[in-house]
N, C-alpha and C positions, 0 to 999 in steps of 0.2 A: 391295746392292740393297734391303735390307729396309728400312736407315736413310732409302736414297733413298726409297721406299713411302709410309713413314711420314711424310717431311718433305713430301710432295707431299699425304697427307691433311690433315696439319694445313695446311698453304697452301689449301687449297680450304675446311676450314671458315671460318680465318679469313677467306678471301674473300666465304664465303658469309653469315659476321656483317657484313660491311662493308655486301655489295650489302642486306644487311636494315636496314641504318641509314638510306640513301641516302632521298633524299625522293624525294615520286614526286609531281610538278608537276601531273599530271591529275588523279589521285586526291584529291589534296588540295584542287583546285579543283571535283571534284565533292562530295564531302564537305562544301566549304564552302556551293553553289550547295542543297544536301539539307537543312542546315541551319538558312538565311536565306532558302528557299522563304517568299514573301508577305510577308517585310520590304522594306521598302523606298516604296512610293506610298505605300501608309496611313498610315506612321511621317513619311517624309520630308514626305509632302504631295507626290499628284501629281494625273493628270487631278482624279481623283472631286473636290478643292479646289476648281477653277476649275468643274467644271458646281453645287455649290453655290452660289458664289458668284454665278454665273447662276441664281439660283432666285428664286423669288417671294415676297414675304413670306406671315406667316402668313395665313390667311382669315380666321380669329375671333380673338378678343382672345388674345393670349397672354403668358407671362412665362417669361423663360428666361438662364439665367447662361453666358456666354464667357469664355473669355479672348482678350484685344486682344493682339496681337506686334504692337511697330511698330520696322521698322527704317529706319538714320537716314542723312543724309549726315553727318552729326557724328560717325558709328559708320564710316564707311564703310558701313554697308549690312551691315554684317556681324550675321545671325540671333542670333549669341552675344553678343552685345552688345546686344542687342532691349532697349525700353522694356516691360515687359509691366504688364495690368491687369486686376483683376479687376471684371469688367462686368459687372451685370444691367442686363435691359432687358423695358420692358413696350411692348406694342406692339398697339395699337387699331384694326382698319380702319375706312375709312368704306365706304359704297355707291358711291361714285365712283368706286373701287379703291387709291385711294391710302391712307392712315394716319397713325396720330398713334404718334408714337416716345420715349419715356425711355428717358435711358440715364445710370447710376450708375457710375460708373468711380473704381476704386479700386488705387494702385501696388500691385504688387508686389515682394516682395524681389528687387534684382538684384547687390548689390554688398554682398562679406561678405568678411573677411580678408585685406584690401588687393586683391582682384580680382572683376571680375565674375563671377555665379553667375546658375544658373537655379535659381529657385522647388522645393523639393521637391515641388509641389503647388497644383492652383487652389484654394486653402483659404482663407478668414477667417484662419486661424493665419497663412498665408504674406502677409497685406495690412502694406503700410509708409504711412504714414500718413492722411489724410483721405478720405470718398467723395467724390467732386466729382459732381453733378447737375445733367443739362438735362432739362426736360419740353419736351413741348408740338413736339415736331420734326417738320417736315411730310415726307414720307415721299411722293413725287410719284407719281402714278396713272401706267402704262406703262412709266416708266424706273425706279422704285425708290430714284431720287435723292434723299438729304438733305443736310444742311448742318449740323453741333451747334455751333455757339458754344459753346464750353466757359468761356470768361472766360480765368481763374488758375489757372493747373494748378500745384499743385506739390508738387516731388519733395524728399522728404526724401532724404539722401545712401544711404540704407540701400536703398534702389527707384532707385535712380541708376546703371544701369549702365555707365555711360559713363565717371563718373570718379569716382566715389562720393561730391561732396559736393553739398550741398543744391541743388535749382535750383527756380528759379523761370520760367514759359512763360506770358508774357501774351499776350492773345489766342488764344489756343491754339482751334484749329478741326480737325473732322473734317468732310472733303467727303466724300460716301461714296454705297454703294448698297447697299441693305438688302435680306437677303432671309433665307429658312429654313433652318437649322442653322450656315452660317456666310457673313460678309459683309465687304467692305471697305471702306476708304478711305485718302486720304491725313492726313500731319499738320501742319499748319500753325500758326506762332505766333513771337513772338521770346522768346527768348532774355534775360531781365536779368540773373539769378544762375546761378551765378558769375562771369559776364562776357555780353559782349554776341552774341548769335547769330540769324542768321534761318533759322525752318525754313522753306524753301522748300514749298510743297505738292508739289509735282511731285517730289522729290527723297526725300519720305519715305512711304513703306507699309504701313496697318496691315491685317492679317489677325486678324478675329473669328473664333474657333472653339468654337463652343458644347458646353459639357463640361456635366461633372455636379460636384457639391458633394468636391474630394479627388483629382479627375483630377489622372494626371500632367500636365506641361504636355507641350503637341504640340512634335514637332520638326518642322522646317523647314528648306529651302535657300535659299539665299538667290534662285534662282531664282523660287519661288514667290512673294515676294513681288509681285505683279502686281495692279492693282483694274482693271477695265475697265469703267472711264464713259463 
């Protein structure tokens, strides 16, 4: 009896270290739900994005640095694979209510040790080669509509996230609609280097999101990428 006793204690401790190993499905999903409380719209990009993006531009003159995410049909559309840039822009109303628009757009790092990468950072440090500048952009009274003819865009391979070597996008245009802290449009332009591609406008989506000098870059779903002209 005593042996039996004994071998019946050790069978329940050992049972009772089992059932303590065993994972416990709720718990662990409230733990995780505790943890990533308020991750997720701010970080991902949710509503709060789209009623920016419905905002108004500034009322007085202002100047302020974004960064551009444009995703491609040549990417699939895929956020990780985004063109990114770093934008400043100055921006002038008139009395009319509409404005006069610059805008400096400058690649970023996307494509480092044979695969694409995100930028550690909206920095100067993090820019791949030329600013490329439009002045003078009319910025329409009521709708917020503009148009940049940008010329010649181009991407050294190092800011080429798509396939890391050098491209060149003439004509390259953003249709878009301007407003306060962040704004869109599409991208349009062809394709000559590496080979031959048209960006369709319809097909491609940038989202402006105005940082400060060292932000991280914003993440995104691919969801969001949406301009509503």
């Amino acid at each position: 009896m005593r042996s039996f006793a004994c071998a019946a204690v050790v069978s329940l401790a050992a049972a009772a270290a089992v059932l303590a190993c065993l994972p416990d499905p709720q718990k662990d999903f409230d733990d995780f739900k505790s943890r990533t409380a308020g991750i997720g719209e701010s970080e991902a990009g949710g509503g709060d994005l789209d009623a920016a993006i419905d905002s108004k531009p500034p009322e007085v003159a202002t100047e302020a640095l974004y960064v551009g995410i444009c995703v491609t049909a040549l990417a699939s559309k895929d956020p990780e694979e985004a063109l990114r840039f770093y934008t400043k822009t100055k921006y002038v109303p008139d009395p009319a209510g509409g404005g006069k628009l610059t805008l400096e757009v400058t690649p970023l790092l996307g494509w480092d040790n044979g695969g694409y990468v995100t930028p550690m950072s909206v920095s100067q440090g993090q820019t791949r080669g030329t600013p490329l500048t439009k002045d003078d952009i009319t910025v329409a009274a009521g709708t917020n509509r503009f148009t940049a003819n940008l010329g010649v865009l181009n991407l050294p391979g190092a800011a080429n996230s798509i396939s890391g070597r050098d491209a060149v996008i003439n004509n390259a245009t953003l249709d878009g609609k301007f407003g306060t802290g962040a704004f869109c449009s599409t991208l349009g332009g062809h394709l000559t280097v590496p080979y031959e591609y048209d960006f369709v406008p319809s097909e491609n989506t940038c989202l402006f999101i105005e940082v400060k000098e060292g932000d991280p870059v914003p993440v995104k779903k691919g969801s969001d990428f949406v301009c509503p002209l």
